[in-house]
N, C-alpha and C positions, 0 to 999 in steps of 0.2 A: 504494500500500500504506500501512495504516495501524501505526507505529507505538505498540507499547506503553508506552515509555517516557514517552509524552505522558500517560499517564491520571491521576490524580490521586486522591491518597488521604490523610488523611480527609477534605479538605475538599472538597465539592460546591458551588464561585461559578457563579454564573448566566453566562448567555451575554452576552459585551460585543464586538457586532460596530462595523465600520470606519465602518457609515453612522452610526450612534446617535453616536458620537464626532464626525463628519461636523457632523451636526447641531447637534449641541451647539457646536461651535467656530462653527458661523454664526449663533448664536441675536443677533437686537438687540432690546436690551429698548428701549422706548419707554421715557424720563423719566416719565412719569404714564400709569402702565398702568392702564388701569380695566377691569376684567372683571366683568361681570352674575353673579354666587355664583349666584343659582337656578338659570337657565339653563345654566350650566357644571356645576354637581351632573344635574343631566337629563339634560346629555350625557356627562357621563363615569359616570354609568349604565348609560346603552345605552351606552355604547363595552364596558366589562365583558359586559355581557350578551350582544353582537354573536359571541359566539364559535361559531365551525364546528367547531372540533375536539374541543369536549365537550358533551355532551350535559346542559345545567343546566337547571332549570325549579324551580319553584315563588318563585321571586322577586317574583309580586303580591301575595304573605301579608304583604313585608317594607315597608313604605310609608313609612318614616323613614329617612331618609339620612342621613350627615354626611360629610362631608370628611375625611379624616384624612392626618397625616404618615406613611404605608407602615402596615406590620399591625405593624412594631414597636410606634407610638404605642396601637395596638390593642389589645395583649394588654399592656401596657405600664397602661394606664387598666384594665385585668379586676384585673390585679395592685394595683393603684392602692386599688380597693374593696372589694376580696373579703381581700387578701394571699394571700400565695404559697401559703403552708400554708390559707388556706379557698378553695383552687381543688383540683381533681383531675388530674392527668397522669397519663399514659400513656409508660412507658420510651421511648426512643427517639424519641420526639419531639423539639421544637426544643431543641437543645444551650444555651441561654439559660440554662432554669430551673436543670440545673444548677451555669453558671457562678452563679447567685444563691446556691445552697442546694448543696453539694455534697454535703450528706446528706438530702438531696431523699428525700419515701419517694413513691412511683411507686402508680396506682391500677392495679388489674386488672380486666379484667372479671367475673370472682369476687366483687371488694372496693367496685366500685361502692357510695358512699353515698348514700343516700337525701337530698336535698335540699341536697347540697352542689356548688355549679355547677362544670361538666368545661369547662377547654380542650382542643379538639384539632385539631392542624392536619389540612389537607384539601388537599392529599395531604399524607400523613405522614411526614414524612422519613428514616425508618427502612426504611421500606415501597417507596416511590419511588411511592403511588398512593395508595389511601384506604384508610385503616386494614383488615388483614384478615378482623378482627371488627367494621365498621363497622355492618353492620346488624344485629348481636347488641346492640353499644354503645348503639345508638339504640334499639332495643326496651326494654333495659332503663333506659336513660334517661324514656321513655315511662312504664314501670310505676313508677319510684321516684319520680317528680316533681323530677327531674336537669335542669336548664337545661343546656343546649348551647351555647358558644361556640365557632363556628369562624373557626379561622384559616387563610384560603385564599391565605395569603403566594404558595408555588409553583404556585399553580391557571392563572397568568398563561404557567406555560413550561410545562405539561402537553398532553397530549391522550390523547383515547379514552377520559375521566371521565364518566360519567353518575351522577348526582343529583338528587334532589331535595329542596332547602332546608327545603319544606314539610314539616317533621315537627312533631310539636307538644312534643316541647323541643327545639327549637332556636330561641334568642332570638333571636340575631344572627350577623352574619359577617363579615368585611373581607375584601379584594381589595385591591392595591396596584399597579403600572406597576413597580417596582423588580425582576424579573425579567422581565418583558414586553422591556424597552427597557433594560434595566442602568440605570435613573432610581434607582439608590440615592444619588446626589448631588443629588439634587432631589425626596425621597418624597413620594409622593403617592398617594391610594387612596380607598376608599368603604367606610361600615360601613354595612350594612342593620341595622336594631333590628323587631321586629314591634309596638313601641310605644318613647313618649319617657318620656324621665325625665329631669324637668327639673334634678336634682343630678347629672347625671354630666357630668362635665369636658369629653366631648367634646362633649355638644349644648350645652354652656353656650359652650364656642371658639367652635364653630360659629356659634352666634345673636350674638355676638359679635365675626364674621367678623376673627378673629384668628389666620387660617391666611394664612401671607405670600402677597397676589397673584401675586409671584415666581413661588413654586411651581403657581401656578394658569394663568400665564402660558405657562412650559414643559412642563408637562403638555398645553394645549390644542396645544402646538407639535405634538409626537409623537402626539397623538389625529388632529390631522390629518394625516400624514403614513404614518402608520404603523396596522394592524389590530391589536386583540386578540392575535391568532394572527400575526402577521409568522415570527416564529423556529420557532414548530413546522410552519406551511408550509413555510415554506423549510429546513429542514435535515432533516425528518422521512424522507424515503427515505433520506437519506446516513447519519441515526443507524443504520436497522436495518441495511444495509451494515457500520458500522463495529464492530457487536457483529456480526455474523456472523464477520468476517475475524476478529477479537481473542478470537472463542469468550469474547464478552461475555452475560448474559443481559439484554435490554432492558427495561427500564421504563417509567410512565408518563411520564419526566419529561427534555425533550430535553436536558438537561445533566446527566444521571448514568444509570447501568446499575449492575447487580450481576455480580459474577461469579457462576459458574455454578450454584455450590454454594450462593448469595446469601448468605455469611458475609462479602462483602469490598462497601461501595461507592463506585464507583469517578466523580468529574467528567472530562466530556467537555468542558470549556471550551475547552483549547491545538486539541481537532480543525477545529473550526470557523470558517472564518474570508471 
């Protein structure tokens, strides 16, 4: 029997199982690690992309990669160029913007501006899956001439998402391993662009290759080791089990549900182990 007392509210932390710690305590870094950047950007590509539990496609639109530290550094660098006030959000999104701004003014899909580029995460964390005016947002994005930034921080611990990238605003996206493998002590990720721009910070790191090999090092660790999808395989029957018995409503996202009336939601971390 699953108790209640374990569920967790407000905060929704990612799943941090015993092997991912396992491994980490066995990790031996070599003194003079040398890892090939291209070839490691190709395969931690396709390792993103490798996934069975969602349904993603349009990613040969996206042909410029970079490396990034997690989707923080991500939306981190959006803010970086644009600032906060010439980006667009969406209430209830990432809890970030507003510790930044806590008089933050929020966009609607109503209030959509015409040329002023949108963050939105993917899944949304309000939502536990993809916004539920996602393809109203992207329509109108389409007719304003709205660039799209997504941030697919939680896409790593989802399943039963289908998408496709290829919309024509949508610039770019990042992915990160920091809820895949609990790798938030080691971030690491990938941003797709549909083109380069040689003044933004992260393709300038990039060519630069001034992302620590470290990080490059334990990431390849856990790529080999571990799939895309490890935690939503494996815990996936037990979550709908544990909102069954708790009269939980499930989500897409194997470390949180809503309750019933989806006014509360609730981290499943403590159940899993």
């Amino acid at each position: 029997m699953y108790n209640k007392n374990n569920l967790l509210h407000p905060e929704l932390p990612p799943l941090h199982l015993q092997e991912f710690n396992e491994l980490r305590a066995g990790l031996s870094v070599p003194v003079q690690t040398k890892i090939d950047r291209n070839k490691f950007t190709q395969k931690i590509v396709k390792h993103f992309i490798n996934t069975e539990v969602n349904h993603l496609s349009g990613f040969d639109a996206f042909k410029c990669y970079d490396i990034i530290l997690g989707c923080q550094q991500y939306v981190d660098n959006l803010i970086s160029k644009n600032g906060l006030k010439g980006l667009q959000i969406f209430e209830h999104d990432y809890h970030y913007y507003k510790s930044l701004d806590p008089n933050i003014k929020y966009t609607t899909v109503e209030t959509l501006e015409p040329g002023k580029p949108l963050l939105i995460a993917l899944p949304f964390p309000g939502h536990l899956g993809p916004h539920r005016d996602m393809d109203i947002i992207l329509q109108k994005c389409n007719e304003k001439n709205i660039d799209v930034h997504l941030d697919c921080a939680w896409l790593t611990s989802a399943f039963n998402i289908t998408f496709n990238f290829d919309q024509p605003c949508v610039k770019s996206f990042a992915m990160s391993f920091s809820k895949a493998y609990g790798l938030h002590w080691n971030k690491i990720g990938v941003r797709w662009c549909r083109s380069v721009d040689e003044r933004d910070a992260l393709t300038i790191q990039n060519k630069k290759e001034t992302i620590s090999t470290l990080n490059l090092f334990v990431a390849d660790r856990y790529m080999e080791k571990y799939p895309i999808d490890y935690i939503c395989k494996k815990f996936k029957k037990e979550y709908f089990v544990i909102c069954k018995q708790l009269k939980l409503r499930p989500s897409n996202i194997i470390h949180a549900c809503f309750s019933i009336d989806r006014k509360l939601l609730y981290g499943l971390k403590n159940f899993f182990r």
